[in-house]
N, CA, C and O atoms as a CHARMM CRD file, in Angstrom:
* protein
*
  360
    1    1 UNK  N      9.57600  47.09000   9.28300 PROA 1      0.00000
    2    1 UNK  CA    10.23700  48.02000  10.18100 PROA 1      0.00000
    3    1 UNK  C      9.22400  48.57200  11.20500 PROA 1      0.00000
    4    1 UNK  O      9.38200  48.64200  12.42400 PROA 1      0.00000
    5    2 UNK  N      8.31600  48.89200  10.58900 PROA 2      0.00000
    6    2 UNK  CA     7.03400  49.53100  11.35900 PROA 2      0.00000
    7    2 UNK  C      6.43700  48.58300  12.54200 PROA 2      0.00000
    8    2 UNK  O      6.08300  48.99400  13.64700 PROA 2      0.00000
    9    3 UNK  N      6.39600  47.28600  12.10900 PROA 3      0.00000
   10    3 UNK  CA     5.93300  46.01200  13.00700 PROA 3      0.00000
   11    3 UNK  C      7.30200  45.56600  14.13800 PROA 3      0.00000
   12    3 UNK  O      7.22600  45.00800  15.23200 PROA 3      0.00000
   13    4 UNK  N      8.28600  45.96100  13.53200 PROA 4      0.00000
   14    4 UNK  CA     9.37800  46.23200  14.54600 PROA 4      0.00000
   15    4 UNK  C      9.58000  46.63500  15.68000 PROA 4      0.00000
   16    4 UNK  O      9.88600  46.04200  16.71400 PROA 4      0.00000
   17    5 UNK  N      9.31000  48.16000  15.34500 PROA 5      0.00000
   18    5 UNK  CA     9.15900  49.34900  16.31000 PROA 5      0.00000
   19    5 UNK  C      7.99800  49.28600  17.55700 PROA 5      0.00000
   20    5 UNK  O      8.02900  49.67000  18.72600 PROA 5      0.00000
   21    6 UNK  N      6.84900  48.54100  16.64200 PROA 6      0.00000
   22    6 UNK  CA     5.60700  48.75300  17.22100 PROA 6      0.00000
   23    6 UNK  C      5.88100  47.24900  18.40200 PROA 6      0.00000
   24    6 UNK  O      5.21400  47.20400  19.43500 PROA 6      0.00000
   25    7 UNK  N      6.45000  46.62300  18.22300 PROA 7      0.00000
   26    7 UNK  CA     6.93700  45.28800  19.04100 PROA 7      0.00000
   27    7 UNK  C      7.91700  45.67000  20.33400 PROA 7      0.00000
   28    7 UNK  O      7.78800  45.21700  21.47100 PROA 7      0.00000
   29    8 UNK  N      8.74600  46.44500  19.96200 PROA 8      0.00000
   30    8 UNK  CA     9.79700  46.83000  20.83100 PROA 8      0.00000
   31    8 UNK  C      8.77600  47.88500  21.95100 PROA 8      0.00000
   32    8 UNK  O      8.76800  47.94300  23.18000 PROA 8      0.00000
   33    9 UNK  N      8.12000  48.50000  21.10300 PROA 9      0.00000
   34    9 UNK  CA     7.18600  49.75400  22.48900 PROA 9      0.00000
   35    9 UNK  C      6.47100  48.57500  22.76000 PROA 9      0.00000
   36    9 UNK  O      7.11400  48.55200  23.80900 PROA 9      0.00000
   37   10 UNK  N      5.85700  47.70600  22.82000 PROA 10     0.00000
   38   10 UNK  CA     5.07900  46.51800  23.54400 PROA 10     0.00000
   39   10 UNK  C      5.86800  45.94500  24.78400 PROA 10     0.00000
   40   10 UNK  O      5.52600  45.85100  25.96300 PROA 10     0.00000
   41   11 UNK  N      6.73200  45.68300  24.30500 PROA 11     0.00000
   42   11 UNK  CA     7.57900  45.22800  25.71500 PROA 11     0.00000
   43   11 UNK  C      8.10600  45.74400  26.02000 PROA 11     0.00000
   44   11 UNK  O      8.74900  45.15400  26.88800 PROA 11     0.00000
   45   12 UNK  N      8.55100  47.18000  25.87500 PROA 12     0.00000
   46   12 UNK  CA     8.56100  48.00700  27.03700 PROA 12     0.00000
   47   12 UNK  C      7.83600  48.65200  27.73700 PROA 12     0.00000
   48   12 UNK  O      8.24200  49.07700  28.81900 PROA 12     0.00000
   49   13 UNK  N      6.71800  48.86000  27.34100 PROA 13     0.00000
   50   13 UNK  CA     5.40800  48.82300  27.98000 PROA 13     0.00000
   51   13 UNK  C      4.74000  47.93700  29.07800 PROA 13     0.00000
   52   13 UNK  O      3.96300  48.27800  29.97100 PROA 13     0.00000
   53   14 UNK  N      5.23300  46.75000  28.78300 PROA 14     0.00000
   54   14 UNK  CA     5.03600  45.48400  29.52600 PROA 14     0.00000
   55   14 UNK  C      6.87800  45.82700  30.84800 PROA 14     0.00000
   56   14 UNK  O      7.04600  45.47200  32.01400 PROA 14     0.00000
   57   15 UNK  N      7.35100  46.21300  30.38000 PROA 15     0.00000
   58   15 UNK  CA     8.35500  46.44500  31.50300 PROA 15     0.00000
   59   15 UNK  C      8.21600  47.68800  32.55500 PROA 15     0.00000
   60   15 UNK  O      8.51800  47.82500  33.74100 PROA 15     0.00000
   61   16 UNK  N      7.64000  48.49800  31.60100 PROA 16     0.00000
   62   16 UNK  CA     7.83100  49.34700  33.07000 PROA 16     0.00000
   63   16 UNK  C      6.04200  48.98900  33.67900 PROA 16     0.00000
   64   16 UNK  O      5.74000  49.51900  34.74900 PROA 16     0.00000
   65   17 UNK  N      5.33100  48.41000  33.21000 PROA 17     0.00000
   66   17 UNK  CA     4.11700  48.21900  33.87000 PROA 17     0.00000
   67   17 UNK  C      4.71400  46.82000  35.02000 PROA 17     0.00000
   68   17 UNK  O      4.23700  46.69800  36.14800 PROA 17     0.00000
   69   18 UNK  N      5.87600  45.80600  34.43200 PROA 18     0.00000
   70   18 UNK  CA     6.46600  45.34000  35.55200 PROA 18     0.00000
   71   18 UNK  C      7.22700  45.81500  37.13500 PROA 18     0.00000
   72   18 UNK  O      7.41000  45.33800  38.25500 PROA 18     0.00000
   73   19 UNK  N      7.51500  47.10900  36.33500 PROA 19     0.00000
   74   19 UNK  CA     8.59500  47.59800  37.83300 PROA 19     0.00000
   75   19 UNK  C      7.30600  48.26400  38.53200 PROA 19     0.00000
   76   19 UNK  O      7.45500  48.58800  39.71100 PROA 19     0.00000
   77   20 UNK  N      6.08300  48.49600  37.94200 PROA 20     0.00000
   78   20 UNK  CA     5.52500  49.60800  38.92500 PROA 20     0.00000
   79   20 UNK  C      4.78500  48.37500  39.59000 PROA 20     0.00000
   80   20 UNK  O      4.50300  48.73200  40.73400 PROA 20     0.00000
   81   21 UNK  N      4.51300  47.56700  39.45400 PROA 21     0.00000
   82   21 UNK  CA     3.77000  45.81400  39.72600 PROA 21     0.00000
   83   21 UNK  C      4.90300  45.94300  41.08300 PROA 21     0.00000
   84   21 UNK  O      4.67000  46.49200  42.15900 PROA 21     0.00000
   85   22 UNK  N      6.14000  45.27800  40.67200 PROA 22     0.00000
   86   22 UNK  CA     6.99600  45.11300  41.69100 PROA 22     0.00000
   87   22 UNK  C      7.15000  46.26700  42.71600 PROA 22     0.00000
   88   22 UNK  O      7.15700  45.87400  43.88300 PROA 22     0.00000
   89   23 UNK  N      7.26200  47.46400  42.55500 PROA 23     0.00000
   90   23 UNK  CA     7.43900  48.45300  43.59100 PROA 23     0.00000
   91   23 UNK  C      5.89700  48.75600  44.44600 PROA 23     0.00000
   92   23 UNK  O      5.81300  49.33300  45.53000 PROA 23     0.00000
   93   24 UNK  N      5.07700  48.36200  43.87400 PROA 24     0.00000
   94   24 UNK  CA     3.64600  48.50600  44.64400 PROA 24     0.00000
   95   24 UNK  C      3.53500  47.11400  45.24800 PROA 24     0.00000
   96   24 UNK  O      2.94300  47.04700  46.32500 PROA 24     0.00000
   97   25 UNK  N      3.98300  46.06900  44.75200 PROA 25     0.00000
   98   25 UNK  CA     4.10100  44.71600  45.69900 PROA 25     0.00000
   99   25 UNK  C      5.06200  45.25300  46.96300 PROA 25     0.00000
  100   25 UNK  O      4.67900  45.43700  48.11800 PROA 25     0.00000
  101   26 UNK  N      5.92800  45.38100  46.62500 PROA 26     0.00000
  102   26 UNK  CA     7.44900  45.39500  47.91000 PROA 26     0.00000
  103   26 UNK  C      6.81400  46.52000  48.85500 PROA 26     0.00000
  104   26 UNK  O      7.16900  46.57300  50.03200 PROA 26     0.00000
  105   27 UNK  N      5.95600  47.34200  48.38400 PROA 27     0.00000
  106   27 UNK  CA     5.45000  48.67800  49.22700 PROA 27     0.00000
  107   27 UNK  C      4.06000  47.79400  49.78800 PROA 27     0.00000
  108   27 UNK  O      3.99800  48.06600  50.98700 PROA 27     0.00000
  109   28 UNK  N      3.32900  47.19000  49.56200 PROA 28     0.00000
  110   28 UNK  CA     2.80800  46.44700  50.64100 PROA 28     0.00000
  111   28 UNK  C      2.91100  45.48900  51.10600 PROA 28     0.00000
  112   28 UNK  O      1.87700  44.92600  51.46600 PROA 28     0.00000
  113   29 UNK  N      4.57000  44.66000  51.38700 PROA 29     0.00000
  114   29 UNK  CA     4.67500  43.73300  51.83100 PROA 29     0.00000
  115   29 UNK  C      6.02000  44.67900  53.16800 PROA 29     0.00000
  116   29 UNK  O      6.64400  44.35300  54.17800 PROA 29     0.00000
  117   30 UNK  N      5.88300  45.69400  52.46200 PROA 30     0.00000
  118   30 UNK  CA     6.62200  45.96100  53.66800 PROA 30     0.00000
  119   30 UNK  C      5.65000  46.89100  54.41300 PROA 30     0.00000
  120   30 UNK  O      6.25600  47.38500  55.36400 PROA 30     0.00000
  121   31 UNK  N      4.59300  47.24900  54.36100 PROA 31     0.00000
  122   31 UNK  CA     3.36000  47.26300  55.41700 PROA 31     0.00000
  123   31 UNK  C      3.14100  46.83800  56.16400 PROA 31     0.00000
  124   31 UNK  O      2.88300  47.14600  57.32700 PROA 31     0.00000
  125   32 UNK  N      3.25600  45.32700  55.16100 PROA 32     0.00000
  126   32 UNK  CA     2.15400  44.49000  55.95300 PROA 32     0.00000
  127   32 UNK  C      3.70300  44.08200  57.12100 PROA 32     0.00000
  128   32 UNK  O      3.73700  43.69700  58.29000 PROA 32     0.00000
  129   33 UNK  N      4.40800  44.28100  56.48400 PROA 33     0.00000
  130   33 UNK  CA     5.82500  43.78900  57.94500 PROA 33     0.00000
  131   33 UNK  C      5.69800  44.87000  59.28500 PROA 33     0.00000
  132   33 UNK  O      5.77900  44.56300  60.47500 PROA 33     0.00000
  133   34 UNK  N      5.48700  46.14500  58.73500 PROA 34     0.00000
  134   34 UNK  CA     4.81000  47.28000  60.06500 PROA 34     0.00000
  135   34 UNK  C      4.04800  46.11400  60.86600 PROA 34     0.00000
  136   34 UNK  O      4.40600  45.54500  61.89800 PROA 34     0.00000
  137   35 UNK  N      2.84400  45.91600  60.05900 PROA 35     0.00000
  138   35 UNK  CA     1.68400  46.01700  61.36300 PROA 35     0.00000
  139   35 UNK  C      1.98800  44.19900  61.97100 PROA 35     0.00000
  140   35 UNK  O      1.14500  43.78800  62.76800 PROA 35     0.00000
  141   36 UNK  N      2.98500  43.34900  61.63600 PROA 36     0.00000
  142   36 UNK  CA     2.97600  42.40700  62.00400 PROA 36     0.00000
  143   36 UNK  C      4.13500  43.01900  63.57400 PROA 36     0.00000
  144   36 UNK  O      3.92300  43.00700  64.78700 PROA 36     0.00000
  145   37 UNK  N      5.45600  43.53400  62.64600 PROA 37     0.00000
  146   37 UNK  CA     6.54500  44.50600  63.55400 PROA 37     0.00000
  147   37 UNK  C      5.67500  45.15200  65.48200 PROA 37     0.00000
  148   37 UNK  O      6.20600  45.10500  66.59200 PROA 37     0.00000
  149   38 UNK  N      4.26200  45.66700  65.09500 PROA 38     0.00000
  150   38 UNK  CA     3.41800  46.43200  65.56100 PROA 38     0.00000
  151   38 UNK  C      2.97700  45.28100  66.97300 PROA 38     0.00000
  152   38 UNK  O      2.60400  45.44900  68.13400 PROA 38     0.00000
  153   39 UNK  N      3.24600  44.18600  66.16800 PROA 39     0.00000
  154   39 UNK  CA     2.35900  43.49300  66.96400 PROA 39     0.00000
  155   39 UNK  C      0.86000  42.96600  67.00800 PROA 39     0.00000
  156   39 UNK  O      0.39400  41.97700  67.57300 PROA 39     0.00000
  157   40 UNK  N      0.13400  44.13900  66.07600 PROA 40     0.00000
  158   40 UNK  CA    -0.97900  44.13600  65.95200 PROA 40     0.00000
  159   40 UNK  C     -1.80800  42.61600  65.37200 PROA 40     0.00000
  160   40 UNK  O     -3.00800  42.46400  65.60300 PROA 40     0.00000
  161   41 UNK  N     -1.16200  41.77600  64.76600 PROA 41     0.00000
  162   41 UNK  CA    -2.03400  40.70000  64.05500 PROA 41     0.00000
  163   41 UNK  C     -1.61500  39.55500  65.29100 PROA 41     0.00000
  164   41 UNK  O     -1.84600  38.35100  65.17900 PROA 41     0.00000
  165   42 UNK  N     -1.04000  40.10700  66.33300 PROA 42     0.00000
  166   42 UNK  CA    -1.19300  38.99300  67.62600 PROA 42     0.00000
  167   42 UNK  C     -1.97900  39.00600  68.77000 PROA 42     0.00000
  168   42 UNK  O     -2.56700  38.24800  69.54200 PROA 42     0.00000
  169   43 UNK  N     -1.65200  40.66300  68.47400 PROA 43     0.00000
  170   43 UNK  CA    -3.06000  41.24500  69.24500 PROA 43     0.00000
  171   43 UNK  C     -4.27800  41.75000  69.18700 PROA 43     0.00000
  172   43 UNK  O     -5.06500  42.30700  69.95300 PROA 43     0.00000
  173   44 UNK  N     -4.21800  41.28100  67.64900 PROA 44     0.00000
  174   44 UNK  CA    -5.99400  41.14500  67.66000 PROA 44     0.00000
  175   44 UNK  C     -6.18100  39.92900  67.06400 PROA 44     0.00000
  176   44 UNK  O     -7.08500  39.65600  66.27500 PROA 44     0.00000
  177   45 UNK  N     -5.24000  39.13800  67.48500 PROA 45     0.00000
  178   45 UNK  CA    -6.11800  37.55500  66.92700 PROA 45     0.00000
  179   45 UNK  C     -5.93300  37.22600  65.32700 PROA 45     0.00000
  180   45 UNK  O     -6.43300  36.26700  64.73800 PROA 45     0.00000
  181   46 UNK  N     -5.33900  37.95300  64.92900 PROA 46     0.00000
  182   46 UNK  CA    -5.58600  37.90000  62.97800 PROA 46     0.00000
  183   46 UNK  C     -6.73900  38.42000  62.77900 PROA 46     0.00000
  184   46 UNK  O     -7.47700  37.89200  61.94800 PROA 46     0.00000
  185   47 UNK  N     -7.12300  39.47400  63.43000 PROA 47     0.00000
  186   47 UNK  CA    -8.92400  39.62300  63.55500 PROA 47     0.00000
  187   47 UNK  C     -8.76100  41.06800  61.99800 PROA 47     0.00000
  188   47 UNK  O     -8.65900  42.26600  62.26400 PROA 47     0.00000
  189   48 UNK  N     -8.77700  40.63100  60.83100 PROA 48     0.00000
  190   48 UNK  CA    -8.80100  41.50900  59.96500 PROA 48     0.00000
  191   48 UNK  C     -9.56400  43.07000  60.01300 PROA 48     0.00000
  192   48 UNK  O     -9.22500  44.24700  59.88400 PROA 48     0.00000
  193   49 UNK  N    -11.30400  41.96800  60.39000 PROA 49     0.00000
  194   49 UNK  CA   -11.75700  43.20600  60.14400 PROA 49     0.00000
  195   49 UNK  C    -11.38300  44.40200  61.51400 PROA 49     0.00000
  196   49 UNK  O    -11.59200  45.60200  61.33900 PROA 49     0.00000
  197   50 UNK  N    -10.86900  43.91200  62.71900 PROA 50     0.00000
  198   50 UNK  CA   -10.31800  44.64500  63.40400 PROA 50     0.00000
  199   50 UNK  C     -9.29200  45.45000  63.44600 PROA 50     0.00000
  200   50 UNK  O     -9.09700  46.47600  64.09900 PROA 50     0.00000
  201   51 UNK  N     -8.53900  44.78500  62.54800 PROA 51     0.00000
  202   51 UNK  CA    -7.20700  45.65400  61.98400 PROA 51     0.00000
  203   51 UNK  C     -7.66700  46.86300  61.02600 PROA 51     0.00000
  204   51 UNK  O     -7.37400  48.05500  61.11400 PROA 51     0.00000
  205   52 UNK  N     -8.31100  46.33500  60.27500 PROA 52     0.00000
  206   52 UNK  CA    -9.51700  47.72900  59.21700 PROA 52     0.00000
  207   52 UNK  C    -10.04300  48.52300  59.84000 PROA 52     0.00000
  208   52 UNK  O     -9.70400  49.67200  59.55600 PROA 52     0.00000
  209   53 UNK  N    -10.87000  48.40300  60.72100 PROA 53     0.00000
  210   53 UNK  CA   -11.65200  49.21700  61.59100 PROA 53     0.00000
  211   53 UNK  C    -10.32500  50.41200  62.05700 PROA 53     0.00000
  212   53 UNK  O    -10.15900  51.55700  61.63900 PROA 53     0.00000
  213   54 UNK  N     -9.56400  49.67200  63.00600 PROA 54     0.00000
  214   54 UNK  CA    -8.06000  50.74600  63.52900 PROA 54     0.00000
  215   54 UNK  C     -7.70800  51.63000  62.50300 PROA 54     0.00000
  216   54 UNK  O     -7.61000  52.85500  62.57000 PROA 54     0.00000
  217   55 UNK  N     -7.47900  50.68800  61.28800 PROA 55     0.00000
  218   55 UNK  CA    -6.95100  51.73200  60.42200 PROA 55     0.00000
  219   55 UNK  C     -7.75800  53.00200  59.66300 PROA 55     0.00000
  220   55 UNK  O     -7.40100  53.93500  58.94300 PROA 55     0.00000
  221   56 UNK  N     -8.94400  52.56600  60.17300 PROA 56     0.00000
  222   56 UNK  CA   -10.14200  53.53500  59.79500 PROA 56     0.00000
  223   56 UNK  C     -9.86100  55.12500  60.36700 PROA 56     0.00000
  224   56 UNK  O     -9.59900  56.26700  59.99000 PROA 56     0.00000
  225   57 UNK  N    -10.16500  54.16500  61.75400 PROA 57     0.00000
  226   57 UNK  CA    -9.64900  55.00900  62.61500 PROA 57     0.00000
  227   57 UNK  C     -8.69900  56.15900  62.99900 PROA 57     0.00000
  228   57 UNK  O     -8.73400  57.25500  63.55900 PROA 57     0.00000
  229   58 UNK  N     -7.80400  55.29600  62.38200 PROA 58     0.00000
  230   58 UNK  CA    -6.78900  56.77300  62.19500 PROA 58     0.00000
  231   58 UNK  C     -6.79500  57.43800  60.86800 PROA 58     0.00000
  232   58 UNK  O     -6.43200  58.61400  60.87800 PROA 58     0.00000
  233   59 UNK  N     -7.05900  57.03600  59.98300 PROA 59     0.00000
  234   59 UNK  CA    -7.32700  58.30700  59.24800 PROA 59     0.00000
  235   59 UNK  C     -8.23400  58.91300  59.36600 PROA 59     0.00000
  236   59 UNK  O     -8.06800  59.94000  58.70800 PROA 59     0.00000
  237   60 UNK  N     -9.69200  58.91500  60.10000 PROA 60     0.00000
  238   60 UNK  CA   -10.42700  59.55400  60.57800 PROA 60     0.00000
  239   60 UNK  C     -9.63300  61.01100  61.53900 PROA 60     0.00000
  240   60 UNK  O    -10.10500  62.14700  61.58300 PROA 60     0.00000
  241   61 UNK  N     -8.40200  60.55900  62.19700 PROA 61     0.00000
  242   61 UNK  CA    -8.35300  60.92500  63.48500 PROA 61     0.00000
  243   61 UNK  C     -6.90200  61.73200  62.48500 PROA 61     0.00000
  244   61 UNK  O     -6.20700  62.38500  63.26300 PROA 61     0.00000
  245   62 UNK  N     -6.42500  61.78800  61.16200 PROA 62     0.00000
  246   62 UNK  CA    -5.51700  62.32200  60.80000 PROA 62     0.00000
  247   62 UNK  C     -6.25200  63.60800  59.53100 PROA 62     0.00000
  248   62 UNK  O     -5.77100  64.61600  59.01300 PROA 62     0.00000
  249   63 UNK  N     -7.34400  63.05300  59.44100 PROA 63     0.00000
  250   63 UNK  CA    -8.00900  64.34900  58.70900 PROA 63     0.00000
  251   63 UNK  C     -9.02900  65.21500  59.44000 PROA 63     0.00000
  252   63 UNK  O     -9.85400  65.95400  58.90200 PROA 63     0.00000
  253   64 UNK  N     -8.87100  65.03600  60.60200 PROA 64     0.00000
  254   64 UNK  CA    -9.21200  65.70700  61.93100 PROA 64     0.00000
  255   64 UNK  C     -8.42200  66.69300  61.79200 PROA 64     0.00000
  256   64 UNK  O     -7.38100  66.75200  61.13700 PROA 64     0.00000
  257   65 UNK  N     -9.12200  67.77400  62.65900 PROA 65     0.00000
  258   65 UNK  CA    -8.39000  69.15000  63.07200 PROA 65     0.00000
  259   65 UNK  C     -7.31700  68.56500  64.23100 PROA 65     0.00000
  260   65 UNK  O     -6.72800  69.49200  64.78700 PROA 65     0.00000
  261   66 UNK  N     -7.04400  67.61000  64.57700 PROA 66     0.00000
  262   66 UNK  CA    -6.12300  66.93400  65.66100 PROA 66     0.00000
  263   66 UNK  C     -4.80400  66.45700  65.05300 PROA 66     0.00000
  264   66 UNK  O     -3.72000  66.16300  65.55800 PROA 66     0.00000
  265   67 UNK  N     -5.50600  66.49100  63.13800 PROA 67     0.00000
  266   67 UNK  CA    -4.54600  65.47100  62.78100 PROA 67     0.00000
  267   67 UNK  C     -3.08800  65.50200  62.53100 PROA 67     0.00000
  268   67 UNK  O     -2.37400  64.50500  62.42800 PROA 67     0.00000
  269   68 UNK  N     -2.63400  66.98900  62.42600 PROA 68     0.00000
  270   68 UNK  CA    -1.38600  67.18700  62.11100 PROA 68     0.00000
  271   68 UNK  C     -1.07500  66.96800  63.57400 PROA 68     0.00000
  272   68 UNK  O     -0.56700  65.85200  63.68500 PROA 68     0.00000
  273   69 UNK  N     -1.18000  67.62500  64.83000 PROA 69     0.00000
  274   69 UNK  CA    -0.81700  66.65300  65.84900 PROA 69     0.00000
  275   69 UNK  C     -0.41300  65.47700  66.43300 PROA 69     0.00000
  276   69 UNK  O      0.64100  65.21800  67.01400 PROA 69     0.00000
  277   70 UNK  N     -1.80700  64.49200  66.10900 PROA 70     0.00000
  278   70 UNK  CA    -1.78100  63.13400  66.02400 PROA 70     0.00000
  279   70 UNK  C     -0.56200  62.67300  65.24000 PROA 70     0.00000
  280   70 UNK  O      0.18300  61.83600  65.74900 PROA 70     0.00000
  281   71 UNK  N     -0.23800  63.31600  63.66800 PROA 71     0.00000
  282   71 UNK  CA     1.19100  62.39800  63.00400 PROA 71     0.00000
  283   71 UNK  C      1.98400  63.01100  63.61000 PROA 71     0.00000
  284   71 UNK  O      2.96200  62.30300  63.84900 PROA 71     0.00000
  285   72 UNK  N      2.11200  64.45400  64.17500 PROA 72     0.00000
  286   72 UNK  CA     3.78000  64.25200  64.33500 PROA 72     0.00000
  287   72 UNK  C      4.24700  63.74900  65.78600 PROA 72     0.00000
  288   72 UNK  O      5.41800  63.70700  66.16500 PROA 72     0.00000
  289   73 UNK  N      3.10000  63.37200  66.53700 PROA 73     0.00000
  290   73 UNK  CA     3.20700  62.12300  67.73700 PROA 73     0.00000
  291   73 UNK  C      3.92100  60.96300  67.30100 PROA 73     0.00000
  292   73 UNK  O      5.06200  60.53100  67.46100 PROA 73     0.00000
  293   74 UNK  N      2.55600  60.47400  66.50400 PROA 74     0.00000
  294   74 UNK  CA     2.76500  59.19000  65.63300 PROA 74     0.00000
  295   74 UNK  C      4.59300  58.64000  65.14300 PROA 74     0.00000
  296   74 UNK  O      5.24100  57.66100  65.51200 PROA 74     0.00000
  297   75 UNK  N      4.87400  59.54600  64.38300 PROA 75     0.00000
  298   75 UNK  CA     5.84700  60.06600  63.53500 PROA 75     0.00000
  299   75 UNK  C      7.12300  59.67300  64.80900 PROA 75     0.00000
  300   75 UNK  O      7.70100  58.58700  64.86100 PROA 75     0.00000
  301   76 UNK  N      7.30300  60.54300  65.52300 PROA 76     0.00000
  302   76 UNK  CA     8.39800  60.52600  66.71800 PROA 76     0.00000
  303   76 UNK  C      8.44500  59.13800  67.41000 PROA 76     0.00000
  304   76 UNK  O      9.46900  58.55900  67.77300 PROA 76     0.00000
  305   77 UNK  N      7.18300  58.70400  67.53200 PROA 77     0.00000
  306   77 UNK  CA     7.42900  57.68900  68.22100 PROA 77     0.00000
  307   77 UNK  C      7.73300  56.37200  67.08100 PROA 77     0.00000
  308   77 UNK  O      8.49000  55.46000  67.41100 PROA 77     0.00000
  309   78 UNK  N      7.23800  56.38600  66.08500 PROA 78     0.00000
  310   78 UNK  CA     7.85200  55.42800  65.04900 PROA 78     0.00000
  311   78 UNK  C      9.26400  55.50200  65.16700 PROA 78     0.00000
  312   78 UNK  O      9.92000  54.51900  65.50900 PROA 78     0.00000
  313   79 UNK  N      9.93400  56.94400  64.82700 PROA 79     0.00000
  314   79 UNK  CA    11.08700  56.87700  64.80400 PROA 79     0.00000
  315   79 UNK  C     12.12100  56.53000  66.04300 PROA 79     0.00000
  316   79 UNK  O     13.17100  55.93200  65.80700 PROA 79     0.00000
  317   80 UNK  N     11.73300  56.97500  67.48800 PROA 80     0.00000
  318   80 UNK  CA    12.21400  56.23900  68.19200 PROA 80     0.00000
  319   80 UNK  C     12.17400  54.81700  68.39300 PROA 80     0.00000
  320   80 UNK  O     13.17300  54.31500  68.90800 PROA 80     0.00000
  321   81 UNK  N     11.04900  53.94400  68.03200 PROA 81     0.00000
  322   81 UNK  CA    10.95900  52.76800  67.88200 PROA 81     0.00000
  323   81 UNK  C     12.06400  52.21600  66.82500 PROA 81     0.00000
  324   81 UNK  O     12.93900  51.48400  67.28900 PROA 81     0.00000
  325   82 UNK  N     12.07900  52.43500  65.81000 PROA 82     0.00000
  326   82 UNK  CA    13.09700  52.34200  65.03900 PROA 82     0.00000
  327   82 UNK  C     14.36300  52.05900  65.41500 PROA 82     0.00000
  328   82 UNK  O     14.90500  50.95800  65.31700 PROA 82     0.00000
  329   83 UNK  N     15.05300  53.51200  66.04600 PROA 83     0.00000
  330   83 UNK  CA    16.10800  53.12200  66.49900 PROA 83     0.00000
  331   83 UNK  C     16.61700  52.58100  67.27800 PROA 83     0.00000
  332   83 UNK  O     17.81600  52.32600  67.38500 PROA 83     0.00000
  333   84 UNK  N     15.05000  52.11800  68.49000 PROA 84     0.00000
  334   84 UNK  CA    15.63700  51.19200  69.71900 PROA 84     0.00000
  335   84 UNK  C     15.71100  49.86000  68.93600 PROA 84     0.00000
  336   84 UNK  O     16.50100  48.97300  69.25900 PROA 84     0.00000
  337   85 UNK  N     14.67400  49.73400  67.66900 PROA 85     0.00000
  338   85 UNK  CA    15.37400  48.11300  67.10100 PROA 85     0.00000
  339   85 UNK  C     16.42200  48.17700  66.71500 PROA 85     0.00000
  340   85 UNK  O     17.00200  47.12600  66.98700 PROA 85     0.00000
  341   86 UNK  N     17.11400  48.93300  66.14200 PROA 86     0.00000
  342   86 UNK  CA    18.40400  48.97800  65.72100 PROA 86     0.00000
  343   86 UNK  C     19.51200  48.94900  66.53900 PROA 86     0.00000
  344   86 UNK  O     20.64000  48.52800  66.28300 PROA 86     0.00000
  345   87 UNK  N     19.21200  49.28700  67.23600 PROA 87     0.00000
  346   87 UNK  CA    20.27000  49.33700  68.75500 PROA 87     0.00000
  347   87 UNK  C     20.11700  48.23700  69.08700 PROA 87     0.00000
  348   87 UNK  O     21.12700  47.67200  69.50700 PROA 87     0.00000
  349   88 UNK  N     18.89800  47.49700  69.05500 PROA 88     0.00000
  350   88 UNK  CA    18.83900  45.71500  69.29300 PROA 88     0.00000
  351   88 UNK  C     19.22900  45.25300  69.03100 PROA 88     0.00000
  352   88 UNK  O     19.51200  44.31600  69.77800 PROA 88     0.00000
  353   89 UNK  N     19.96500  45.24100  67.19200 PROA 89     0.00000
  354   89 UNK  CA    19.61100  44.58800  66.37600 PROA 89     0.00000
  355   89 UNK  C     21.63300  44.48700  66.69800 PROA 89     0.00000
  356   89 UNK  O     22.29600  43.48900  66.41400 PROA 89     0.00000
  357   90 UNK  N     21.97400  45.24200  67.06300 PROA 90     0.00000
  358   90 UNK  CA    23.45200  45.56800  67.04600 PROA 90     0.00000
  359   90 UNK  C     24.04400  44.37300  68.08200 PROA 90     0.00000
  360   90 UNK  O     25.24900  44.30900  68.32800 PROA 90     0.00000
């Protein structure tokens, strides 16, 4: 009974260590769809470490005294972007 129990918490252990696998996959594959969306991996060539550097960059520039500024720029204009694709997309 004991070897039972102790079997059943094993694979569920192994399951939810699956969903958090899958939800941290789907959360950077839909990133990585941003910065393709962005444009950015055409316009820098696939140049990685250039894409790193940018992204350096802005979190430099978001833990700045600028930075709550800087996102809610950021922020507005994502979201208008958004909805002009959607209006495209229609």
């Amino acid at each position: 009974m004991r070897h039972r129990l102790e079997a059943v918490k094993a694979r569920t252990g192994l399951r939810e260590w699956q969903i958090r696998r899958r939800e941290r996959t789907r959360q950077l594959i839909e990133l990585g769809g941003l910065v393709v969306k962005a444009e950015l991996v055409d316009l820098t060539d696939d140049d990685r470490a250039m894409l790193y550097g940018a992204f350096l960059w802005v979190a430099d520039k978001l833990r700045s005294e600028a930075g709550t500024n800087a996102a809610a720029i950021w922020k507005r204009r994502g979201k208008r972007a958004f909805g002009t694709e959607t209006l495209d997309a229609e």
